[in-house]
N, C-alpha and C positions, 0 to 999 in steps of 0.2 A: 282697232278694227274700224274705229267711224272715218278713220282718213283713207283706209282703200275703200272701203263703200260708197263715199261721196265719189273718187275717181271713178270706180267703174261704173257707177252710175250717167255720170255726167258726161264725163271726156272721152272722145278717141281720139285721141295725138296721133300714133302709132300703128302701124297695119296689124293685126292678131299675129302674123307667122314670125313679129319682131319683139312680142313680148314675152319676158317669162316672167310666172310667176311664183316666187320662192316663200314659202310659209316657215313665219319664225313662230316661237313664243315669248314675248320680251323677259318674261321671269324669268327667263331661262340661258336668255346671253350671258357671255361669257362676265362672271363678277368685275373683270381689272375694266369695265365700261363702266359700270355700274356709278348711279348718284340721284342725290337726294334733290339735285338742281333746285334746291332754296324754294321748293314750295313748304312752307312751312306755315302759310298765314291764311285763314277765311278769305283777303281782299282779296289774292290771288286767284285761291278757287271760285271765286264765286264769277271773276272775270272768265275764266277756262270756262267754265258750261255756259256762261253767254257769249264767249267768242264761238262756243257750237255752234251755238243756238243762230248765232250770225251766219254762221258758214252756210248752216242747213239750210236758212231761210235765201241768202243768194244765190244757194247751186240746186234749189226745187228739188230737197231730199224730204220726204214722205216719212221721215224717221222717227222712230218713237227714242226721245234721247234721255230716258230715267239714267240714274246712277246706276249701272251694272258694274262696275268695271270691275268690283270685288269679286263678280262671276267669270271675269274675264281669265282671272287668274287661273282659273279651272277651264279652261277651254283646251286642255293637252289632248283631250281624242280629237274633237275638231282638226287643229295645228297637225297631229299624227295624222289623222285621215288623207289631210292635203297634203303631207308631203308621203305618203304614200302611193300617191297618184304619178306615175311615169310620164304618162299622154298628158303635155302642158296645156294642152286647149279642153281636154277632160278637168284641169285643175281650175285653169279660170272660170267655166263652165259651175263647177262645183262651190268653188269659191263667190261668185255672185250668188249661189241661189243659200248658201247656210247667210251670207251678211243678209239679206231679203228675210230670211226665216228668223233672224235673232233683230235685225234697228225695224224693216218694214210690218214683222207678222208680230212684234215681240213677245219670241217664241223661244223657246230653246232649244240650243244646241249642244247642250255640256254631255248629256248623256248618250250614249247608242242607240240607245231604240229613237231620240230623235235621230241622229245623224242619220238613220236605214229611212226613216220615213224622205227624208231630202232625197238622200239616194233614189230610191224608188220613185219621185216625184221628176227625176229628171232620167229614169227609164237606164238608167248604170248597171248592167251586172256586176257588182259589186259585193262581197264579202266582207262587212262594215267592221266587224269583228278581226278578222284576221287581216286585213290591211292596219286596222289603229295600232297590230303589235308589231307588223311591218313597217311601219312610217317612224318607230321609234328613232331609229339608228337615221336615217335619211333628215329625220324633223334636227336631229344633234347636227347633223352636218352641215343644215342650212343655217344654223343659229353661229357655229362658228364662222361660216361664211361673214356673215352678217356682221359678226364682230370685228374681223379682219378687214371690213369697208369701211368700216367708223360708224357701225350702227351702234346705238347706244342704250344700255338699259335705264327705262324709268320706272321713277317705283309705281307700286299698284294704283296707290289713289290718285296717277295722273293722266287724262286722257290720254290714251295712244292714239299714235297717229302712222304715218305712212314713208314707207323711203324709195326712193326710184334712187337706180342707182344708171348712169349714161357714160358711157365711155370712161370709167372711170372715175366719175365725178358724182358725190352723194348729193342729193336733194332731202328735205326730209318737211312733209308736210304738203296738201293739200293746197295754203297759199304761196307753193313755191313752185308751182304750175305752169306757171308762165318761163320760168326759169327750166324748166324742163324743156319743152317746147322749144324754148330757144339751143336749150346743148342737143337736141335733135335734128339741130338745120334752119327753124321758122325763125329767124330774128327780129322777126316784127310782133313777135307775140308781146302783150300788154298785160299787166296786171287786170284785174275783172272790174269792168265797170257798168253801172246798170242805170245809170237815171245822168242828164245834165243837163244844165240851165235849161227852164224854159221859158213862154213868153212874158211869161209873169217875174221873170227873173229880174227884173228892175228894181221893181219895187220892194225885195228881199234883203233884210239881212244878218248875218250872222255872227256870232262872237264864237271863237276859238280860242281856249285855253290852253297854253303847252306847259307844263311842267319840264324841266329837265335841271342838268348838272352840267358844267363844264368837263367832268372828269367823264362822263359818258359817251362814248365813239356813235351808239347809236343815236343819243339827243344832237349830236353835230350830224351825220346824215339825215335827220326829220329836220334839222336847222338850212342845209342848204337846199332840201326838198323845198321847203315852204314857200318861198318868191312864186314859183311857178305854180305850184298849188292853187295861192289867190288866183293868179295869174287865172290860169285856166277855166275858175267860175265864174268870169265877169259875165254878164255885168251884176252878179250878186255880190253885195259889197260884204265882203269876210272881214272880220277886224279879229288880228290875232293876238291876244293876251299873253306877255313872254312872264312868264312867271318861274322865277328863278329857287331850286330848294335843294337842300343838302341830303345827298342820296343816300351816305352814307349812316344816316341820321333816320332815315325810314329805314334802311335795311334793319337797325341798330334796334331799334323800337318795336320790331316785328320778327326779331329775335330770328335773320339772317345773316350770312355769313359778311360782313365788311364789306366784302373785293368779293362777290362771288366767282369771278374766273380764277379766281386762286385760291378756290374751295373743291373743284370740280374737277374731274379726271380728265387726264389727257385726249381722249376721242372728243371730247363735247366740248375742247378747248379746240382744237382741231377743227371740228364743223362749225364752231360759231364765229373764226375766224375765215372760213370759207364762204361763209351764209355772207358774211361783210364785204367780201371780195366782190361774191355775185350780185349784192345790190348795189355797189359802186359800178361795178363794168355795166352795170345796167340800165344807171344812169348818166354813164358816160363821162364818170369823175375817174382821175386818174391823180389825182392829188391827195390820196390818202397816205399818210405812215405813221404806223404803229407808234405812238409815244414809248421811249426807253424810259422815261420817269414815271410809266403808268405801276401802282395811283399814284395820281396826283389832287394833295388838298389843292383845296379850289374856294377856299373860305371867302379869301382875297378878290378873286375874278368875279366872283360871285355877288358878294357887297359892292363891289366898283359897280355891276350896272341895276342894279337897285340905286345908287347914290345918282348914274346917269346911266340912262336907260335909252341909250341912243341904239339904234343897226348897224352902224356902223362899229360898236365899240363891243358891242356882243359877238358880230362875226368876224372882228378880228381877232378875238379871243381863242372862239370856236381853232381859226384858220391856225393861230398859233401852235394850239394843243395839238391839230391832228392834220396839221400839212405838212407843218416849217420845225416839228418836235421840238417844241421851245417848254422846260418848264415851267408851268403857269402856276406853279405851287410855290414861286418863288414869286418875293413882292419884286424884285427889282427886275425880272423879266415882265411884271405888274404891268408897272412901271412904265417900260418902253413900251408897251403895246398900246396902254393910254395912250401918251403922247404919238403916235404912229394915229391913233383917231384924232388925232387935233385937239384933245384935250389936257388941263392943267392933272398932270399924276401929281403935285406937291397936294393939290388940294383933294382931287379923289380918296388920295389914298389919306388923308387925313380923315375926313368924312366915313369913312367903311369903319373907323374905329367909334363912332357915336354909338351911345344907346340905342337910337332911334333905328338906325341900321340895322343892328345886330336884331335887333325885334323884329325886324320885319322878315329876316331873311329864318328866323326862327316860326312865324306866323306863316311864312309861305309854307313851310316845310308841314307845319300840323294841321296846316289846310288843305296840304295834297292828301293826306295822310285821311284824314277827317273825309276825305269824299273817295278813298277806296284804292287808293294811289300803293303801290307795292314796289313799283320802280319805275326808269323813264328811257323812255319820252313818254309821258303819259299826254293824255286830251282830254277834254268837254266839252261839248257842243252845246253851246244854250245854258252852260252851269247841269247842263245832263249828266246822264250816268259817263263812268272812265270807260277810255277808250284807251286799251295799251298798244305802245307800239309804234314805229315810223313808218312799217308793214302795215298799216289800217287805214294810212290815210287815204286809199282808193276808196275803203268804207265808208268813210268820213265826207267826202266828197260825192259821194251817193246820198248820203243822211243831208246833206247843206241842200241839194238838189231837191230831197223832198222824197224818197227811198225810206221806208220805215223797217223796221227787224223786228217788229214785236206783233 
């Protein structure tokens, strides 16, 4: 509920007579969606409510954001109310004023006698009672709907959030806005940005820490994001820390699944395969493909630029695993991509087997781990608090400019 809130609060992309708006209850999508999407750990959660808290604070939402969400479960008269509603502009209508009445007034909506008080408050002849047992069979309809697009159930303890669905094409979330916007015709739409370089930007500067893994597709798009990123805040001098750590090894430690895509059901393998698509076409890469050896260890690649820790030998690594689908789990595919950076692989790849290696690439990993690291690309700005995500770095780049969240 906090991801169409912040929308209708904030944005109108779209003229009213082109929106509709279809009320689900995620408890209640169809099971073959259903998943535990590997939240299983405090780091996790505790990143979820301050990426709220993030949201809230860039998109000017007045929202009270306690933990409800356990009440959330119980919001079926609500959910029935709105989808008993026929007249779509009585729905959204309806629809912003109970989200206003439960994040803005935090107030409730679980029960009837509120719902009648909203009613009444927005002058509805309305029959609160006899529409929640009306909306039953219509509320089932729109939740199968919703399944059938690849919406997806999450469990209770996880924020919900919001799906726009365009021409066929899911969206799901509030920072995927932009990405809306644009499958509606605007192609110039941008990620949200609020603060950059100002006169005093000379004299600034900043350290950026990336955590990542070679075996992660999304750590290789924060990896070819990043050039332009500095690029873009000069003249604040960004110095980015490439800090290399074994993913599998956090998951492992935090008692998730290995491979989480190969933990998770088909629909959420589906949209996050799409989510990938649309932040490639949207940065105008056209050079991605899915590795067939994915997973792939990456023990190997991984100690190589720790042992040499040049750019050039990191992103041909990168470029290997998810351009040119070369196994990188193999040393003699290692091997040649060394030597493709101009470097000796007899001697890398000798070096990655020291003690001193293997330590380090073990101290990266319980040092991400140690400052709240759950998976990657992670960040930190200044050794600050973790910043998840290759999707943040718009925030990121707000907070270097001088943008505060707290």
């Amino acid at each position: 509920m906090q991801g169409l809130f912040m929308i209708m609060r904030v944005y109108k992309i779209v003229p009213d007579d082109s929106e509709y708006y279809s009320s689900t209850l995620e408890g209640s999508i169809l099971g073959n969606t259903s998943t535990d999407d590997g939240i299983r750990n405090s780091s996790k959660l505790k990143w979820m409510q301050r990426d709220l808290q993030i949201i809230a604070k860039r998109l000017q939402i007045p929202a009270h954001l306690e933990a409800k969400n356990n009440n959330l479960e119980r919001s079926h008269n609500a959910q029935r109310l709105l989808a008993s509603i026929d007249d779509n502009t009585i729905r959204q209508r309806l629809s912003v004023a109970l989200y206003q009445q439960y994040w803005e007034r935090n107030s409730d909506i679980l029960e009837s006698e509120s719902l009648e008080s909203v009613v009444k408050e927005l002058g509805l002849s309305v029959n609160v009672k006899e529409q929640i047992d009306k909306g039953e069979s219509q509320l089932q309809s729109f939740n199968e709907e919703a399944s059938e697009r690849g919406v997806y159930r999450l469990p209770r303890h996880v924020i919900p959030s919001i799906c726009f669905y365009v021409s066929g094409k899911l969206f799901r979330g509030v920072d995927r806005l932009h990405f809306v916007e644009r499958a509606i015709g605007n192609k110039s739409a941008r990620e949200l940005r609020l603060a950059t370089p100002d006169s005093a930007a000379a004299s600034r500067d900043a350290k950026l820490t990336f955590y990542f893994d070679f075996s992660s597709y999304w750590s290789y798009i924060a990896s070819i994001r990043l050039p332009n990123f500095v690029k873009e805040l000069s003249p604040i001098n960004v110095e980015v820390e490439y800090v290399p750590v074994v993913i599998g090894g956090i998951f492992k430690t935090l008692g998730n699944p290995i491979v989480p895509i190969q933990a998770i059901k088909p629909a959420i393998v589906k949209a996050t395969m799409a989510d990938i698509y649309d932040h490639l076409d949207y940065l105008g890469n056209g050079s991605f493909k899915f590795n067939v050896s994915f997973p792939m260890p990456t023990i190997t690649p991984l100690r190589a630029t720790i042992v040499n820790n040049s750019s050039e030998l990191r992103s041909r690594i990168f470029k290997a695993a998810w351009e040119e689908n070369r196994n990188i789990g193999d040393d003699k595919v290692v091997a040649e991509i060394i030597e493709e950076s101009g470097l000796s692989s007899s001697k890398i790849l000798t070096e990655v087997k020291s003690d001193q290696v293997r330590n380090q690439l073990r101290h990266n990993t319980t040092r991400a781990l140690e400052n709240g690291a759950f998976g990657v690309p992670t960040f930190q700005l200044n050794d600050g608090p973790i910043i998840f995500g290759q999707d943040r770095l718009n925030v990121l780049a707000d907070m270097i400019c001088g943008w505060n969240y707290s």
